[in-house]
Backbone bond lengths (Angstrom), bond angles and torsions (degrees), N, CA, C in turn:
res aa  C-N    CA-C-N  psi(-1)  N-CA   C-N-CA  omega(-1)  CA-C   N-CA-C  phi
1 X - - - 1.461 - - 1.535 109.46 -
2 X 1.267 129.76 133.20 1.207 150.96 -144.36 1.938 81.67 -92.65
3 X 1.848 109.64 138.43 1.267 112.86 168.71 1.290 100.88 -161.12
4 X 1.453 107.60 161.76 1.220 113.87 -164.03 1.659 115.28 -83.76
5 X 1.028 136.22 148.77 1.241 138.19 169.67 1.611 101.81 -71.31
6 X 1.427 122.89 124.30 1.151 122.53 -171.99 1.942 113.18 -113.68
7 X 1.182 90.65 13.78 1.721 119.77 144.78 1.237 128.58 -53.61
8 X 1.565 109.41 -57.51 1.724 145.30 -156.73 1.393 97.92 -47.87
9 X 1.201 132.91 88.09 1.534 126.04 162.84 1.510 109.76 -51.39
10 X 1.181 113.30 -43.67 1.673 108.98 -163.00 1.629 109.69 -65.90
11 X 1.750 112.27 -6.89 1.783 104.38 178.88 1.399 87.76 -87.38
12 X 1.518 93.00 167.83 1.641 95.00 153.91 1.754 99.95 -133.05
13 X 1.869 112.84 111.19 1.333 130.54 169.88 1.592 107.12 -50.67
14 X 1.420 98.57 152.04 1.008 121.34 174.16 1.658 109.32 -137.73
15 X 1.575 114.24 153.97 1.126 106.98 172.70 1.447 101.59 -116.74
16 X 1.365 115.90 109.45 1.687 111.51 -167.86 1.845 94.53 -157.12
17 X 1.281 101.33 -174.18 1.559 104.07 159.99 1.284 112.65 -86.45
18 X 1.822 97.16 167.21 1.978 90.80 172.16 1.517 114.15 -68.57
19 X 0.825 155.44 121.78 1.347 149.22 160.99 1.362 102.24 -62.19
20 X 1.490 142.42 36.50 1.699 125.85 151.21 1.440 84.60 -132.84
21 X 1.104 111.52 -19.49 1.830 97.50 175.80 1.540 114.26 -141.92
22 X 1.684 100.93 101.37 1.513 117.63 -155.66 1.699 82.49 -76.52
23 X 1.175 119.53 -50.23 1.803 111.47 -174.21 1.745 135.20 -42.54
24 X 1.980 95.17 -26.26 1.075 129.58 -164.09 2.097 79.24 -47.43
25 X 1.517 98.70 135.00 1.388 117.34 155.84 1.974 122.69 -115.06
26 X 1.358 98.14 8.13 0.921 92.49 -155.45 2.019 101.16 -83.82
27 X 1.597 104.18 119.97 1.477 102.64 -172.64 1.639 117.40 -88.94
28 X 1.026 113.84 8.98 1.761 117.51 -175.15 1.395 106.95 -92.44
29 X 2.027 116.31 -65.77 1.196 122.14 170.94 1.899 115.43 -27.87
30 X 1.445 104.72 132.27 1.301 133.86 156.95 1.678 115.92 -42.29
31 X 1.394 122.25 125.28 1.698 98.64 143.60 1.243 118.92 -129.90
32 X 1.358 87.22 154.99 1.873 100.22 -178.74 1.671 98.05 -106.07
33 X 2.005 97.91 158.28 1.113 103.12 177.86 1.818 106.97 -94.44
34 X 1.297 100.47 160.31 1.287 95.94 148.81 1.257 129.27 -128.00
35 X 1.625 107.20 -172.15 1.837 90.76 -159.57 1.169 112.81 -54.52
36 X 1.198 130.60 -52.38 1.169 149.41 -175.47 1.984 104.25 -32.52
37 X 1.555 113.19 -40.66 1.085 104.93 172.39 2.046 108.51 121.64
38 X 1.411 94.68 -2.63 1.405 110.27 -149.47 2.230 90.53 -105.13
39 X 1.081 135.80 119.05 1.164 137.04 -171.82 1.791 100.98 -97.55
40 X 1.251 76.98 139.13 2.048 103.40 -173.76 1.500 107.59 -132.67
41 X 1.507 103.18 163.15 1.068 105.92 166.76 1.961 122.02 -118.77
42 X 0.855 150.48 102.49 1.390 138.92 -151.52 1.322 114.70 -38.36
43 X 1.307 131.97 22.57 1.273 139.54 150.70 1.247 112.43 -82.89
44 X 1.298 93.20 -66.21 1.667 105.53 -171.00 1.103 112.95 -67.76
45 X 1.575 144.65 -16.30 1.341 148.40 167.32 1.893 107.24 -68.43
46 X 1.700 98.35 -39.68 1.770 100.55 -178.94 1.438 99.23 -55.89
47 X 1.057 97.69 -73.44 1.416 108.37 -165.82 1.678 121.84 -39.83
48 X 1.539 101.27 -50.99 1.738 90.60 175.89 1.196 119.14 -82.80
49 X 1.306 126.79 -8.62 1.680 115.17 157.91 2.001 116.94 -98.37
50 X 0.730 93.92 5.55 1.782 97.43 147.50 1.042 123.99 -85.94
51 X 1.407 124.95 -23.04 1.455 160.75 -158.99 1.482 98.96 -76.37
52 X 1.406 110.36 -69.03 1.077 135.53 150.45 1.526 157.72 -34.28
53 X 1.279 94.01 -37.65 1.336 123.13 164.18 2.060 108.36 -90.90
54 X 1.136 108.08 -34.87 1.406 111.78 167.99 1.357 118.19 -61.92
55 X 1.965 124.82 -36.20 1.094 129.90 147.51 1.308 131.04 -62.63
56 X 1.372 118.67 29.09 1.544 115.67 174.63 1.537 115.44 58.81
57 X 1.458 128.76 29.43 1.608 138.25 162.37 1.358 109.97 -128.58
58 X 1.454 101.31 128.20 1.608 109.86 175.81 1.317 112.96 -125.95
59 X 1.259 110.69 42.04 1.673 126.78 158.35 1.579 104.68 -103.64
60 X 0.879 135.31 115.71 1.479 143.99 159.59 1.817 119.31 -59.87
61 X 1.346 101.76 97.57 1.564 104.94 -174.71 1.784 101.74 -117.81
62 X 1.879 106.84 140.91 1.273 118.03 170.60 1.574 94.87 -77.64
63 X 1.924 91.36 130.02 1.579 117.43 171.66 1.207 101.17 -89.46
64 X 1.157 158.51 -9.12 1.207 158.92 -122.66 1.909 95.10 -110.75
65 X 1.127 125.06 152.64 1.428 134.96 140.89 1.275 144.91 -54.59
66 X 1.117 121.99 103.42 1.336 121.34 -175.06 1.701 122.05 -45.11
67 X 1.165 135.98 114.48 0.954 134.38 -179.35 1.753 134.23 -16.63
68 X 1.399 118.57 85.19 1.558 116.34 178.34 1.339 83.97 109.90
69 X 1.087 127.75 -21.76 1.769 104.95 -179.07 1.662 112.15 -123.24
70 X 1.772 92.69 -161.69 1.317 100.62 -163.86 1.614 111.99 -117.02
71 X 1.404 104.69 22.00 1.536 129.34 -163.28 1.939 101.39 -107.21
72 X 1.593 104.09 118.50 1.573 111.50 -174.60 1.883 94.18 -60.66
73 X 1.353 107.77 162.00 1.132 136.59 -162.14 1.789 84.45 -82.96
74 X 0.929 121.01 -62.13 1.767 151.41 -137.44 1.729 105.16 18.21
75 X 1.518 123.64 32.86 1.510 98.56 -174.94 1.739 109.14 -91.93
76 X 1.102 97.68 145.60 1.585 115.71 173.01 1.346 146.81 -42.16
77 X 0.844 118.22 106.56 1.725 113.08 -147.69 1.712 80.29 -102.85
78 X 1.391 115.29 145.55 1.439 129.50 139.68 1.347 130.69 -35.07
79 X 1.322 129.19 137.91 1.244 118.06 144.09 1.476 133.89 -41.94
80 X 1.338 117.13 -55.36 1.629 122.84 164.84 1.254 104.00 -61.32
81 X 1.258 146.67 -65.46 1.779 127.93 172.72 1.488 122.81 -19.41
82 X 1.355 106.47 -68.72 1.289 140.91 -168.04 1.863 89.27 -55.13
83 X 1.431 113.71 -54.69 1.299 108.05 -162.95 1.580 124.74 -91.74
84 X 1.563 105.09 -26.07 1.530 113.66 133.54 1.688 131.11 -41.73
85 X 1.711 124.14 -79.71 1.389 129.11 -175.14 1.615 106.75 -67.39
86 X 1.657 102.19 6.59 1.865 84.51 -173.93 1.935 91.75 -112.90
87 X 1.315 118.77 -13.98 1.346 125.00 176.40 1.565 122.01 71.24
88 X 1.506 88.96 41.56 1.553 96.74 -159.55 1.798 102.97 -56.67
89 X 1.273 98.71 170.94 1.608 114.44 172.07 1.487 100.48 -109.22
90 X 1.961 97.90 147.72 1.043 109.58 166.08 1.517 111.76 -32.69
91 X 1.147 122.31 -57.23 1.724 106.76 -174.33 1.918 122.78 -62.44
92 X 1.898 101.35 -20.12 1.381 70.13 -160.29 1.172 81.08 -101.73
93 X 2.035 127.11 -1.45 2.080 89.71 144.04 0.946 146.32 -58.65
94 X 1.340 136.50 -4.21 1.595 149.48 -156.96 1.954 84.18 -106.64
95 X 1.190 106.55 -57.35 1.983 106.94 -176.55 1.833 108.83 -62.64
96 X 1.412 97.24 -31.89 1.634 88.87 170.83 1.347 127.23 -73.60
97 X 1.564 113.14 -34.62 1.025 111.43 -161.74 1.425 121.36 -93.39
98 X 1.598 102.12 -27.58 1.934 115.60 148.31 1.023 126.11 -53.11
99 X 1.615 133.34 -17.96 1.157 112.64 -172.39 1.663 90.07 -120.17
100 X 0.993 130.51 0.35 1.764 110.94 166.45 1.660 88.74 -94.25
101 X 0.957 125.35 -15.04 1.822 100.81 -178.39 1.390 98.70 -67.37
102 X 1.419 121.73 -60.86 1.365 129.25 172.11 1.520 131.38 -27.96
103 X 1.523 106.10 -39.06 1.142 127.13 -166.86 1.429 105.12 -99.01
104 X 1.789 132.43 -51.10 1.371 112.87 132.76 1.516 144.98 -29.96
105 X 1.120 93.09 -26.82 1.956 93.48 178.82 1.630 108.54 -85.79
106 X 1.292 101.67 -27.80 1.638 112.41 -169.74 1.796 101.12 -61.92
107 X 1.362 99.65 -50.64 1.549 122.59 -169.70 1.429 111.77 -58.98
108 X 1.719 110.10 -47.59 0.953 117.34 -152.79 1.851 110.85 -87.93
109 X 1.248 92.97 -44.49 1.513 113.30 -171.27 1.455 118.54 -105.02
110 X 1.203 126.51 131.96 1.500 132.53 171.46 1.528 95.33 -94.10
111 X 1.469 91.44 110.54 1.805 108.51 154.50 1.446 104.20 -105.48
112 X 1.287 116.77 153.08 1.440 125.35 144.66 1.914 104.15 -141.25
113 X 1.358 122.28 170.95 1.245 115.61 146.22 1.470 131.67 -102.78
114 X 1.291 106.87 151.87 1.675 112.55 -166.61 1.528 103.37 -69.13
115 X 1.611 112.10 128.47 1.840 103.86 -168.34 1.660 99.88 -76.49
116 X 1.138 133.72 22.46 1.094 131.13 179.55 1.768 117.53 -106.55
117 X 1.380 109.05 -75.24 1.529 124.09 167.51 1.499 111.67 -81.71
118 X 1.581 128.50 -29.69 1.365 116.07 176.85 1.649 107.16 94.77
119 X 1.110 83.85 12.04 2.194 84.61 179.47 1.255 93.01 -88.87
120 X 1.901 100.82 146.70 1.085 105.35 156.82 1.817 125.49 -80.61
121 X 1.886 102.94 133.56 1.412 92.24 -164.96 1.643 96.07 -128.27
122 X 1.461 113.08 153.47 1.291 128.21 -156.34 1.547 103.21 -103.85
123 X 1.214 116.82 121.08 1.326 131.69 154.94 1.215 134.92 -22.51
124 X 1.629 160.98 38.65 1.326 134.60 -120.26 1.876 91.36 -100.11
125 X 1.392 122.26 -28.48 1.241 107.83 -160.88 1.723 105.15 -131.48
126 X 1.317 90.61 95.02 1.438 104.82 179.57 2.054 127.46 -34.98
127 X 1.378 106.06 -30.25 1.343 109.60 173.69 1.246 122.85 -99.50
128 X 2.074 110.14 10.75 1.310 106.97 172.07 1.322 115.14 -111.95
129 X 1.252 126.36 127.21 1.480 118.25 175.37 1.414 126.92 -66.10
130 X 1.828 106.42 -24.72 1.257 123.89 178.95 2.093 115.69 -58.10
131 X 1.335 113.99 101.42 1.661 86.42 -177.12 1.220 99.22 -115.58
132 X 1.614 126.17 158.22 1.334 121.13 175.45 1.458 113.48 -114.36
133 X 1.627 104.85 139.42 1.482 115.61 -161.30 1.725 100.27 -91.20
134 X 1.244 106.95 105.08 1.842 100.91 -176.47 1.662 116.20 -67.72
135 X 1.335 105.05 -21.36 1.582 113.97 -169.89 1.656 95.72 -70.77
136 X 1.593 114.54 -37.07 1.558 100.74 -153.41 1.870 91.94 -97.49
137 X 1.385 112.66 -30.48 1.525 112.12 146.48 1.420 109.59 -14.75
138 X 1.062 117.30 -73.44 1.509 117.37 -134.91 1.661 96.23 -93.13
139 X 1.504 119.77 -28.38 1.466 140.65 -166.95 2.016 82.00 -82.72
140 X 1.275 131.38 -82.86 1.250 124.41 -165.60 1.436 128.31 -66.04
141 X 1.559 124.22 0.44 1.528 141.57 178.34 1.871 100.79 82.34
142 X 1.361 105.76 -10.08 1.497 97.16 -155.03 2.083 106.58 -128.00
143 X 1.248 111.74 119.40 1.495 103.43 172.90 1.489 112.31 -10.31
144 X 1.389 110.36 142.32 1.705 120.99 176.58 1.179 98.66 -147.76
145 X 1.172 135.77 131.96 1.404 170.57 -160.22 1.728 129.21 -155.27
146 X 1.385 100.23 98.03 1.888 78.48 164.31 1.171 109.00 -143.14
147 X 1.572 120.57 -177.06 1.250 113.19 -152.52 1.629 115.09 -88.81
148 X 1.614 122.16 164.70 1.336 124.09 -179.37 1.353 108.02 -61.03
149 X 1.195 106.97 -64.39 1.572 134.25 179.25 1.370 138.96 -36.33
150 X 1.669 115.57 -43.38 1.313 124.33 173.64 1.513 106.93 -115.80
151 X 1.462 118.33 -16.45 1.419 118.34 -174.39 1.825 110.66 75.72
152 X 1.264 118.23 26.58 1.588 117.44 171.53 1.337 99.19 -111.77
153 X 1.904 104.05 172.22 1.492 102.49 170.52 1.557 120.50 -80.91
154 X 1.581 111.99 131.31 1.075 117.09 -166.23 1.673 125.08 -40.09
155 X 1.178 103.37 158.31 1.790 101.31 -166.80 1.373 104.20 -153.92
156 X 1.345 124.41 113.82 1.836 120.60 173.38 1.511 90.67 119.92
157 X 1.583 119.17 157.56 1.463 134.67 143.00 1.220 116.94 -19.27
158 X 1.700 117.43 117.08 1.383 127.89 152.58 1.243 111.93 -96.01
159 X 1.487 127.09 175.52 1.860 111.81 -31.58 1.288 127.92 -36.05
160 X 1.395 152.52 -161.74 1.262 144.88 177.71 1.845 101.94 175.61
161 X 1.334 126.94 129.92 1.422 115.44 -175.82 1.733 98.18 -117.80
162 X 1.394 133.09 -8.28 1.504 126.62 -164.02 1.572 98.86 -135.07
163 X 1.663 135.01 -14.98 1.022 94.50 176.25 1.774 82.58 178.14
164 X 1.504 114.00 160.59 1.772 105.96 172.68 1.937 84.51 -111.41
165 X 1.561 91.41 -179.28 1.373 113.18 164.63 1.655 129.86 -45.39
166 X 1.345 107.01 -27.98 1.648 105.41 176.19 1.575 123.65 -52.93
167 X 1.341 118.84 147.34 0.977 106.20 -170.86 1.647 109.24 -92.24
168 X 1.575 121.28 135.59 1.156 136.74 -163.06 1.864 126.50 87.45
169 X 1.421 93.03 15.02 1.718 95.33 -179.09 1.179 112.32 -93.58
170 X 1.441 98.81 97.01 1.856 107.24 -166.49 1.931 84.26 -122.92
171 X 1.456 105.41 161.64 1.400 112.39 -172.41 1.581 78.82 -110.90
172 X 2.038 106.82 126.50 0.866 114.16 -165.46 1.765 107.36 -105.75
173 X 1.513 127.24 -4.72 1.415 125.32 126.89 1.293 114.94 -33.17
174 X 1.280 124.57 -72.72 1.535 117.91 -168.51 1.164 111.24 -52.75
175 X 1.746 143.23 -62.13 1.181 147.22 155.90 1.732 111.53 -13.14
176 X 1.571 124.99 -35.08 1.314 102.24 -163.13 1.719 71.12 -102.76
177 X 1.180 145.07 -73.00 1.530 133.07 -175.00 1.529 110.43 -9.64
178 X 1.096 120.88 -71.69 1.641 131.21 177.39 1.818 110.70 -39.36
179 X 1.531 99.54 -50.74 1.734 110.60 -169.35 0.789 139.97 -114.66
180 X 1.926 122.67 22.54 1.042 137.66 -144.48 1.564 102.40 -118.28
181 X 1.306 114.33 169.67 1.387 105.31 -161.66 1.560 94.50 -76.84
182 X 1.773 89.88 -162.82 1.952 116.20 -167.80 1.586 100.91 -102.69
183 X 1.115 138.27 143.73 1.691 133.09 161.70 1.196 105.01 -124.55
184 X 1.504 117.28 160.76 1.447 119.40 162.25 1.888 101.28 -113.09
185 X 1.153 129.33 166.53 1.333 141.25 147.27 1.299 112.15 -100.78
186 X 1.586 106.70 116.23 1.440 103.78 -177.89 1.433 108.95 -84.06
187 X 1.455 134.31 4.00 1.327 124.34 -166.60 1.560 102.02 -98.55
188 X 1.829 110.26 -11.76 1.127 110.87 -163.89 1.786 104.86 -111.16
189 X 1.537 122.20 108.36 1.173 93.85 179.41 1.673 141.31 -66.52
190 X 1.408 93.07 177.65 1.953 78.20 -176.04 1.737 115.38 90.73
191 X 1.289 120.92 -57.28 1.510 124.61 -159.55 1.563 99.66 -113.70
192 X 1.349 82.01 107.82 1.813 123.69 179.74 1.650 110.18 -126.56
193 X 1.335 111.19 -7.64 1.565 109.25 -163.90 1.751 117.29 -127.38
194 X 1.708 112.38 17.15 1.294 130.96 -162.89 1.575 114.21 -67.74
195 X 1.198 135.32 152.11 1.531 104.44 147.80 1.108 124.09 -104.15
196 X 1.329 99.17 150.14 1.786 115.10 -167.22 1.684 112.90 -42.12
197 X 0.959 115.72 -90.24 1.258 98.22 -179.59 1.583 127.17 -84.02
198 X 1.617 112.17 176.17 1.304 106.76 172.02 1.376 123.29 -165.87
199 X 1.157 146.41 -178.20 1.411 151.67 -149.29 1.713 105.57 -124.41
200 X 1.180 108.50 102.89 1.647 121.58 173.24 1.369 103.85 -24.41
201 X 1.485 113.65 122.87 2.059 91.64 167.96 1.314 125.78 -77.15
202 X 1.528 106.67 -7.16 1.601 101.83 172.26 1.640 123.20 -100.70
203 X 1.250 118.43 -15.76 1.349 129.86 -178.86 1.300 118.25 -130.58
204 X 1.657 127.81 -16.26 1.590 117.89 158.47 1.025 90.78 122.19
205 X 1.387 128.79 -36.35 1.878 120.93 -141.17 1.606 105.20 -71.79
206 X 1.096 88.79 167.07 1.369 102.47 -155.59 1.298 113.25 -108.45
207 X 1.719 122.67 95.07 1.565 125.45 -150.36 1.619 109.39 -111.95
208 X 1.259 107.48 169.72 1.659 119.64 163.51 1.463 102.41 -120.41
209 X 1.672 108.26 165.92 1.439 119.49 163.26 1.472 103.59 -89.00
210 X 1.095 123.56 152.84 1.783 115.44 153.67 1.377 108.37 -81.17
211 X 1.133 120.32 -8.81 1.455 114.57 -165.05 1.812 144.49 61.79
212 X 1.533 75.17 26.13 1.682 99.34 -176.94 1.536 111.10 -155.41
213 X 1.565 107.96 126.97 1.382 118.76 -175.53 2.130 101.65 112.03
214 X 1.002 93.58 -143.73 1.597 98.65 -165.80 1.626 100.71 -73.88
215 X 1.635 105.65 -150.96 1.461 117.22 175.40 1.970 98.04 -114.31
216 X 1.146 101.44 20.18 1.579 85.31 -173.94 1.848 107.38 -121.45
217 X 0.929 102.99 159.86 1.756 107.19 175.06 1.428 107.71 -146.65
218 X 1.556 98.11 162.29 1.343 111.52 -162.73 1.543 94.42 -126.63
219 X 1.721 100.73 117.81 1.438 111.98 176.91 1.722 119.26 -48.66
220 X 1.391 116.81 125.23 1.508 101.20 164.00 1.428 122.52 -71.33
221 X 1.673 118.24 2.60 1.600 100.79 -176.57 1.229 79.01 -106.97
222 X 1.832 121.50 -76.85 1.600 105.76 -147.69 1.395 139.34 -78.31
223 X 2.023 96.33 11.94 1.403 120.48 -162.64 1.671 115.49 51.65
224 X 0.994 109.50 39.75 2.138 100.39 -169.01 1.798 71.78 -111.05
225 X 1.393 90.29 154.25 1.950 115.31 -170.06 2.054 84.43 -103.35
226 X 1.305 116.43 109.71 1.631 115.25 163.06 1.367 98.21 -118.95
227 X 1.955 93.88 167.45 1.545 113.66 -167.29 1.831 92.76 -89.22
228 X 1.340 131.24 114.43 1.504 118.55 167.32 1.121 121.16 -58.57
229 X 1.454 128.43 4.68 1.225 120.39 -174.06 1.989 108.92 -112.86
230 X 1.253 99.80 -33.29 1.262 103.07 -166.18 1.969 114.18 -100.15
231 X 1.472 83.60 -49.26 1.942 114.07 154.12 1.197 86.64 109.90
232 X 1.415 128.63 -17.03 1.749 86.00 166.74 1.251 134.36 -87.56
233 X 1.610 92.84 176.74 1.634 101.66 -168.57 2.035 110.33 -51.08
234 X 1.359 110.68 159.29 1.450 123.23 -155.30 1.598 108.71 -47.70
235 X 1.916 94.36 -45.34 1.730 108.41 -153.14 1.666 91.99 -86.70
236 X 1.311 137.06 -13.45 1.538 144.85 164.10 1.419 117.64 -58.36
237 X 1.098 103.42 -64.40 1.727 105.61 173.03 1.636 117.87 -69.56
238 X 1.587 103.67 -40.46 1.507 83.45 171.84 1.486 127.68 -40.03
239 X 1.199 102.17 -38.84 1.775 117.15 -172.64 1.183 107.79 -57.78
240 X 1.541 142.14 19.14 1.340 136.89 170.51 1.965 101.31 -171.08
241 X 1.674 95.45 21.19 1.527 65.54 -179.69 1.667 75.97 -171.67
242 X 1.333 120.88 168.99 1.567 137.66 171.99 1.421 105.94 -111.30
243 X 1.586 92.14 157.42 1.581 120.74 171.91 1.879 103.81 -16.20
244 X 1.737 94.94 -72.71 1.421 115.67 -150.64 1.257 127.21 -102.18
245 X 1.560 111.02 27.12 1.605 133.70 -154.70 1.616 102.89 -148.11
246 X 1.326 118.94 145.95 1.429 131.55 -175.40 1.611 100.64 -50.64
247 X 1.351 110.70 152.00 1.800 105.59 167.11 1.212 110.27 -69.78
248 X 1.192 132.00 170.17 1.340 144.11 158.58 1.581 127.11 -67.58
249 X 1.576 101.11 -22.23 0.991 131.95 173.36 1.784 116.51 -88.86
250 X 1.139 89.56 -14.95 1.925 90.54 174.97 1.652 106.11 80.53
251 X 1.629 106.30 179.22 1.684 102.74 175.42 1.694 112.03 -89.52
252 X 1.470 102.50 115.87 1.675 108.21 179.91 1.697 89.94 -33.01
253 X 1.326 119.87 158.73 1.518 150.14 117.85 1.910 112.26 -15.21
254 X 1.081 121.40 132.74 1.154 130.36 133.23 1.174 115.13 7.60
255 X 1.524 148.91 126.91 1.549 129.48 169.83 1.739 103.15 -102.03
256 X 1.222 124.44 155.47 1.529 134.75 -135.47 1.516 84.38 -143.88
257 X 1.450 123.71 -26.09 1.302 99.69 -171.20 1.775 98.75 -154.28
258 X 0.989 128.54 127.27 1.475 123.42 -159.18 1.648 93.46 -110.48
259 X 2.150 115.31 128.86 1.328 136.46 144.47 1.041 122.71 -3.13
260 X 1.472 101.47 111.40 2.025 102.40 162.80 1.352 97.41 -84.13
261 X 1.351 124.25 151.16 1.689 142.36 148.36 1.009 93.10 -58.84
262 X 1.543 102.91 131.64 1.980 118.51 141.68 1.145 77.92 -102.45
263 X 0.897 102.87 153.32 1.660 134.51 156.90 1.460 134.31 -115.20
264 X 1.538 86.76 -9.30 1.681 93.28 176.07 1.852 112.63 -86.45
């Protein structure tokens, strides 16, 4: 079991509870603060950002409560914090640090490969499906283009944001958004009649509820906290409605057309 060196000038101890694990009984273990202000123990720091990283986010955010209230902490811990006060091991730096590169690149960058030559080719314009392959450009004398969406060579009028000319190039996110079943959250009253999944409103991605805890979720790509029931963003809906109570706004509709990222 992971403990703190109680040597370590560079922590600064606290004698408090863990704030990621209010149950924690354990009276021997050390805690350190972090910036944020919130005291851990290098267990409880492993664990909830593995936690984390297992959910497809490689930003490190305090879950903890803000002091006297009922409002998440969410501030940002470093990588070097996180990998310092959590005492990682050589191994679970090598597992941390592969899977947020991964998980940054996923977020950050549109790869696909060209169904022709097999290069990987980069996305530049998120609302066009049309992309052009420069390798097979330059290999066939003649523009090459095919689509994001179905992976054939492009066919129909560019630009294009929902679909080219081939037959069967349907965006098959949208298909389960449109046709996907109904859920209720039992923690949340009121909403028994939702649909299951849905499309981030700021980045597209394409989420589930677990169906336990509040009505809100936290995107694994663009990290923004939305209401699953209503779709807006977290600090919007609060303004007429709580955590654990129907929106005011009712359950959005079906979504018909799923968010491009800005990113700027």
């Amino acid at each position: 079991m992971k403990r703190y060196d109680p040597g370590d000038s560079t922590l600064k101890f606290v004698n408090r509870q863990d704030d990621l694990d209010p149950l924690d009984d354990d009276l021997v273990s050390l805690r350190a603060e972090m910036s944020c202000g919130h005291a851990v123990t290098p267990q409880s720091l492993t664990g909830w950002c593995r936690s984390l990283l297992d959910q497809g986010q490689y930003k490190f955010m305090c879950p903890a409560l803000k002091n006297g209230t009922l409002q998440k902490c969410d501030a940002e811990w470093s990588y070097q914090e996180v990998r310092r006060l959590a005492a990682l091991t050589i191994e679970e730096m090598q597992h941390f640090e592969k899977t947020m590169a991964a998980l940054a690149a996923a977020i950050y960058c549109e790869y696909k490969s060209c169904p022709a030559c097999k290069t990987f080719v980069e996305r530049q314009e998120l609302s066009n499906l049309s992309v052009l392959c420069t390798v097979c450009t330059a290999d066939k004398g003649q523009r090459y283009e095919f689509c994001w969406q179905c992976l054939k060579q492009w066919k129909g009028p560019a630009p294009h944001s929902d679909h080219c000319d081939n037959d069967g190039c349907i965006n098959q996110d949208l298909e389960l958004l449109k046709n996907c079943k109904t859920t209720s959250l039992p923690q949340v009253a009121g909403v028994t009649n939702c649909p299951s999944i849905r499309a981030c409103p700021t980045c597209g991605q394409r989420v589930e509820h677990d169906k336990t805890g509040c009505k809100n979720i936290l995107c694994p790509r663009c990290n923004k906290e939305f209401c699953f029931v209503c779709l807006k963003l977290t600090e919007e809906c609060l303004e007429t409605s709580s955590y654990f109570i129907a929106c005011s706004a009712g359950v959005a509709p079906r979504q018909t057309s799923i968010p491009t990222w800005n990113r700027n």
